[in-house]
N, C-alpha and C positions, 0 to 999 in steps of 0.2 A: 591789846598786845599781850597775848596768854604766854606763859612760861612755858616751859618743855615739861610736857605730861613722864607721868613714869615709866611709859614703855621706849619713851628714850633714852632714860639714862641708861637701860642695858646696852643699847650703841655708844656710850657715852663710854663709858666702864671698858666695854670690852674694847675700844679705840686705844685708852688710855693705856689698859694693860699691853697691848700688843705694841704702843709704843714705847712702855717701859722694859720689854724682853726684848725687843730688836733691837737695842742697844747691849744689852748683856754681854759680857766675854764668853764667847760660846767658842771660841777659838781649842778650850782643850777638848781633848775625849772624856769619854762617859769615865773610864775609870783614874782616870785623873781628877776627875770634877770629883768623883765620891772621895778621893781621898782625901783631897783638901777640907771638903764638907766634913766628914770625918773627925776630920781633925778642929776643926771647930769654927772654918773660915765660912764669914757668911753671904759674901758675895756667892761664893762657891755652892753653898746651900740651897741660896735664890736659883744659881744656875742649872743645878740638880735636880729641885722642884718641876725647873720649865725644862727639863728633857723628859722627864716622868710623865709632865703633863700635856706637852706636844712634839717628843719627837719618838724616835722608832719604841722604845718601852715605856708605848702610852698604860700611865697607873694613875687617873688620878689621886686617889687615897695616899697614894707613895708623895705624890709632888704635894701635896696639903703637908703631910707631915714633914717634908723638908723645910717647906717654906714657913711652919709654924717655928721650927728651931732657927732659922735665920730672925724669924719675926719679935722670937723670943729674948735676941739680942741687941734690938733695936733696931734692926734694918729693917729703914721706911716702906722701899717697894715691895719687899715683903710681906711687912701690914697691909701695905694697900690690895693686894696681891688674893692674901689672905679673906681679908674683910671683904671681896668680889667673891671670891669662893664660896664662903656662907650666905653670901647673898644669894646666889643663883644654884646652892646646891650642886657645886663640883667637887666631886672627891667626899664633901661631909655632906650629913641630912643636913637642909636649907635653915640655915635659923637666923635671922634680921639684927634680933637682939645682938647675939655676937661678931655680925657684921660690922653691925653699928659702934662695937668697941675697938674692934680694930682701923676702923676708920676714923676711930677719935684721935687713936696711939699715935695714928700714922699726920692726921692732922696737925698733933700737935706738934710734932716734928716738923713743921711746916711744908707739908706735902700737900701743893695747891691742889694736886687731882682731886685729893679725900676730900679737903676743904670742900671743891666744888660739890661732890658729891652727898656730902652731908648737909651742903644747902639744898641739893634737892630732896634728898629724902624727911629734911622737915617742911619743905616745902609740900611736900606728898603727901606727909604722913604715912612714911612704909616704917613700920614697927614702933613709931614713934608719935608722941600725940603732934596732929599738925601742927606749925608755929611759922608764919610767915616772919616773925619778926628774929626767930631761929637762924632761918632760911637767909635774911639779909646779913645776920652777922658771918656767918659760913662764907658766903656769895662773895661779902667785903674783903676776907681775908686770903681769897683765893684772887680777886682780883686786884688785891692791891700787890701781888708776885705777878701781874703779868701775866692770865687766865685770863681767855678773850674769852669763854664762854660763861664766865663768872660776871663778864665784867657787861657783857649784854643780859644777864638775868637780871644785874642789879637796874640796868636802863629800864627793864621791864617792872622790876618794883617800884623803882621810883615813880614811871609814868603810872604807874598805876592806883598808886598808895597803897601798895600789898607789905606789911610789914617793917613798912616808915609812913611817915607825912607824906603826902603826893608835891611832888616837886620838882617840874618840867624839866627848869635848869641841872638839877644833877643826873636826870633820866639823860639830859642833851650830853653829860660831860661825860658820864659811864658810855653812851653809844658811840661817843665820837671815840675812845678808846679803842673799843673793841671793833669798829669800824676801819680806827684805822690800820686796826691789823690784817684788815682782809676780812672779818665777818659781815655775810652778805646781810645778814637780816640784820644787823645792826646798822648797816649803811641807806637798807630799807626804813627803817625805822627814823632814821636820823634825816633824811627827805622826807617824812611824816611833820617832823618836826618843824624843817624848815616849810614846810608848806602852810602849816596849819597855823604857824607862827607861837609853838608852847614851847618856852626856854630859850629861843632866841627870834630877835626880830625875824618877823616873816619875809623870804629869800626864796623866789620860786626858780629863780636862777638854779640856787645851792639846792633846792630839793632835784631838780632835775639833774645836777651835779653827782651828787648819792646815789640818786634812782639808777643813773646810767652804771655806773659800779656794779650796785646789787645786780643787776638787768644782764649787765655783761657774766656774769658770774652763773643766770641760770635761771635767777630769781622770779618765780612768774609772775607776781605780784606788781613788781619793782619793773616790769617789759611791756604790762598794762598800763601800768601810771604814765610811762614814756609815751606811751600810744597815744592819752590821752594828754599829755602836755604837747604835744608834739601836733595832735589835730585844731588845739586850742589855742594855741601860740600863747603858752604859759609858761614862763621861764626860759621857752626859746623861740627862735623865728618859726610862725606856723609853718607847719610842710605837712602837706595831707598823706604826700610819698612816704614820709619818716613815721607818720601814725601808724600806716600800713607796716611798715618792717616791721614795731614793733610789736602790732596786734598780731601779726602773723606770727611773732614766738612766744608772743602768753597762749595766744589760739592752737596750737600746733602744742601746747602743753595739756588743752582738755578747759583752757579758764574761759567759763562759757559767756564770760560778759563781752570777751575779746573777740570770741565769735560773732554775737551778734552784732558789734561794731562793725567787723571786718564784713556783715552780712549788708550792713546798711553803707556801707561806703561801694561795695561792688555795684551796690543796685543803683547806688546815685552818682557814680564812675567819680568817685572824689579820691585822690593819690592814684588812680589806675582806671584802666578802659573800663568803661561803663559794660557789668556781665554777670548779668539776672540771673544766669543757670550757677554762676558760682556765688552769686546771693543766697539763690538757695540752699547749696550746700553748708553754706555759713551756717545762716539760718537752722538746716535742720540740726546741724552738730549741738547750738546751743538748743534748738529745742528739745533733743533728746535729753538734756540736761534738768528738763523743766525749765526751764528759762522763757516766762511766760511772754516778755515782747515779742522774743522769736518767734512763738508759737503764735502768734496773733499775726509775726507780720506775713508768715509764714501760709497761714491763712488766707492774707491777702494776697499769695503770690498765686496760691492755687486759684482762687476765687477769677484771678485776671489774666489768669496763663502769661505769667512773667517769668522767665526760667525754665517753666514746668507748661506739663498740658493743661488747660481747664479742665480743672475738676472739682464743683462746686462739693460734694460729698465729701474729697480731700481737706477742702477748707471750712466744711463743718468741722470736720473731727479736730484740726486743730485750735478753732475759736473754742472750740467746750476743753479741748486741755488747758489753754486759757485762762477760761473763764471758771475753772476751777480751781486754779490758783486766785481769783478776786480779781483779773483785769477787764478795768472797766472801757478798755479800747475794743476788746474781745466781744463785750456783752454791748456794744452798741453795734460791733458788726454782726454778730448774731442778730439782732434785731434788724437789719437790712436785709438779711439773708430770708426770714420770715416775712418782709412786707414786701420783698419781691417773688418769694416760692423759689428760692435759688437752693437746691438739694436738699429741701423740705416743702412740703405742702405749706401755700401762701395762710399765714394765719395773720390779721392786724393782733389781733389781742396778745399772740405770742412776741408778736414786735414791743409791741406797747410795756411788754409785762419787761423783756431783757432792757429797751429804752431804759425804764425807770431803774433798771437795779447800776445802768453807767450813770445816769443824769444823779443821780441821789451819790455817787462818788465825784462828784464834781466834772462831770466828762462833758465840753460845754455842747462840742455836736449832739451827744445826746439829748442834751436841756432844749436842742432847739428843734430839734428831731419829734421831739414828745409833743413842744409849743406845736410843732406843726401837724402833728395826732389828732388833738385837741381842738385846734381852728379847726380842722376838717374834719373831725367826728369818725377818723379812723381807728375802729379796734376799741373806742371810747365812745362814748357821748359827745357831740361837740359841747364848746364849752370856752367861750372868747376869756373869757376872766382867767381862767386855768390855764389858757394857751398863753396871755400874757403875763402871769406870774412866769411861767419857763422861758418864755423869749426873755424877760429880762432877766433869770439867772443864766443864760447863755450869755449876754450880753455882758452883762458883769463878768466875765468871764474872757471874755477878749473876742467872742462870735459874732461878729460885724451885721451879719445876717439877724442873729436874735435881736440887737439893738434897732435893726430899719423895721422887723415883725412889729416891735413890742413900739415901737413911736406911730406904724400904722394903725394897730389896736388902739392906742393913747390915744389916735385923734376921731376915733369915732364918736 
C-alpha cells in the first residue's frame, strides 16, 4: 500500500491552493484591493497577490511580492501560498529550501494543508534528507484537524511500518477516518483489511461493504475485488451476473486481470449467454496487456476456432508471447502443437524439449505428457523407468491418468 509519489503532491498543492483562493473576498476591484493592501491589510494583500497571479494583470513576480508582505505578517494562506511558489518556481527561481520554511511558518500556525504537505516532502526527500519517521509526525498533525489525506497516508505508514512500528489496528483506525469521509482508496484499503483479517477480525461481509463504496466511486481496483467476491460468493450471495457488472467496470478501465476473467466467463457463458467471439475480445484486450493467461488461452481459441477462425500460426504466436512471460500452460501447448505439426513442422524432440520446460514447473499434463514420450520412445529413447517417475509426478499432482500410467508400469 505505497504513499503518494512526488509528482502528486503538485496535484495535491495546486488543489489546495485553488481552494484556498476560491474562497477569498474577491468581491472588491483591483484598485480597491491595492489600497487596502497598501495600507497594510493582509487579507487584501493575499487577494492582490491572486489577481496578479490569475486574473486579467497576470505578473507573477508582482503577486509573490504581495503575498510575501501579507506572508510577512502572519497570514497563513499566504505562507502556504508562498511556500507553493518556491516550490514550483512561480514568480521566484525555484528553491525547496525556502519552500520548505514557509511551509514550516505556515504549519505551525496550524495550517493542516502545509502540515500535509511537509509530510510528504519528507516523506520524498524533495530538499530535505528523507525521514519517514518526519513524514508521520507532519501526517499526525494534519490528520488529527480533519485532513482525510493526511489521515489515509498515516493508514498507509502504519500498515506498512514506514516511520512507526507496523500496527494493523491503527492503519485500520487512520482508514476508517479517512474512509469515512468519502476517501476511495481508504475505503479500498479498509476492505483490504477486513478481508485479510489485519487490525480487525476478518469480515468478508465488511470488506465487500468498503469495496462497494471505493467501487462506486470509480475505484478500479475496489470493481475487481467485487467481481471477484461476487463470482465467489465471499462476503455476498454468489451471482456470476453481479461478477460480470463489475468486471466489466474494472475491464472497461484497461485492468487486465478483469479482462481475462470477463474473457473466461463469456467462453463458459457463466453470468451471460455463452460468446466465444467476445471471449476473444476479452481475451485479446488483456493479452495485449501481456497478461500471459490470456495469451495462452487465447492461443487456445485460435488453435480451436472458438470465437476466431482456425488459425494454427495465430495460436503459435500467442503460446511464445506466453511462454515468454514463463507460462508453463503455454509451454505444454506449444509442445502439442510440435507433436502434432499444427503451424509448425511435426518435431517429437521439440515437443519433448517445451514438455519438460511446463512438467519441470509443476504443470501435471505436462508430467504425464512427457511419462507418455517416454513409454513410447517419442522424440526420446523409450524408457519405462523414466516414463514412471513422470506418471507419478503427474499423479501427485491430481492427473488421474498419470496415477492409472504409473500403477500399470508398477505392476510389471
Amino acid at each position: 500500500m505505497p504513499l503518494f509519489k512526488a509528482s502528486f503532491i503538485h496535484k495535491v498543492i495546486v488543489f489546495l491552493v485553488a481552494a484556498i483562493l476560491s474562497v477569498s473576498a474577491m468581491a472588491l476591484d483591483f484598485n480597491q484591493t491595492q489600497q487596502l493592501a497598501n495600507q497594510g491589510d493582509a487579507e487584501a494583500q493575499v487577494n492582490l497577490g491572486r489577481m496578479y497571479g490569475e486574473g486579467v494583470r497576470q505578473d507573477d513576480a508582482k503577486a509573490v511580492e504581495w503575498y510575501t508582505k501579507a506572508a510577512n505578517q502572519g497570514n497563513t494562506d499566504a505562507q502556504f501560498i508562498l511556500a507553493n511558489s518556491y516550490s514550483y518556481g512561480i514568480g521566484v527561481r525555484q528553491d525547496d529550501a525556502i519552500a520548505k520554511e514557509w511551509y514550516l511558518k505556515a504549519a505551525d500556525q496550524d495550517s493542516s494543508n502545509a502540515q500535509l504537505i511537509l509530510g510528504h516532502i519528507y516523506h520524498e526527500g524533495i530538499g530535505v534528507r528523507q525521514d519517514d519517521a518526519k513524514a508521520v509526525e507532519w501526517y499526525t498533525k494534519a490528520a488529527n484537524q480533519g485532513d482525510v489525506m493526511a489521515q489515509y497516508n498515516l493508514g498507509v505508514a502504519y500498515y506498512d511500518g514506514e516511520g512507526v512500528r507496523q500496527d494493523y489496528a491503527k492503519a485500520v483506525e487512520w482508514y476508517t477516518k479517512a474512509a469515512n469521509q468519502g476517501d476511495a482508496k481508504a475505503q479500498y484499503n479498509l476492505g483490504l483489511a477486513y478481508y485479510d483479517g489485519k487490525g480487525v477480525r476478518q469480515d468478508y461481509a465488511k470488506a465487500v461493504e468498503w469495496h462497494t463504496k471505493a467501487a462506486n466511486q470509480g475505484l478500479v481496483n475496489a470493481q475487481y475485488n467485487l467481481g471477484v467476491a461476487y463470482y465467489d460468493g465471499e462476503g455476498v450471495r454468489q451471482d456470476s451476473a453481479k461478477a460480470i457488472e463489475w468486471y466489466t467496470k474494472a475491464a472497461d478501465q484497461g485492468d487486465a486481470e478483469a479482462q481475462f476473467n470477463l474473457g473466461t466467463m463469456y467462453r463458459k457463458g457463466e453470468g451471460v449467454r455463452q460468446d466465444s467471439a467476445k471471449a476473444v475480445e476479452w481475451y485479446t484486450k488483456a493479452a495485449n496487456q501481456d497478461y500471459s493467461s490470456a495469451q495462452n488461452n487465447l492461443g487456445l481459441m485460435y488453435r480451436k476456432g472458438e470465437g476466431v477462425r482456425q488459425d494454427y500460426n495465430k495460436a503459435i504466436e500467442w503460446y511464445f508471447k506466453a511462454v515468454n512471460q514463463g507460462s508453463a500452460s503455454a509451454q505444454n501447448n506449444l509442445a502439442y502443437m510440435y507433436s502434432k505439426g499444427l503451424g509448425v513442422r511435426q518435431d517429437h524432440k521439440k515437443a519433448v524439449e517445451w514438455n519438460r520446460k511446463s512438467a519441470n514447473q509443476g504443470d501435471a499434463l505436462a508430467q504425464f505428457n512427457l511419462g507418455t514420450m517416454y513409454r513410447k520412445g517419442e522424440g526420446v529413447r523409450q524408457n519405462d523407468a523414466t516414463a514412471k517417475e513422470w506418471f507419478g509426478k503427474a499423479c501427485d499432482n491430481g492427473n488421474q491418468d498419470g496415477c492409472d500410467n504409473y500403477r500399470k508400469l508398477n505392476q510389471r
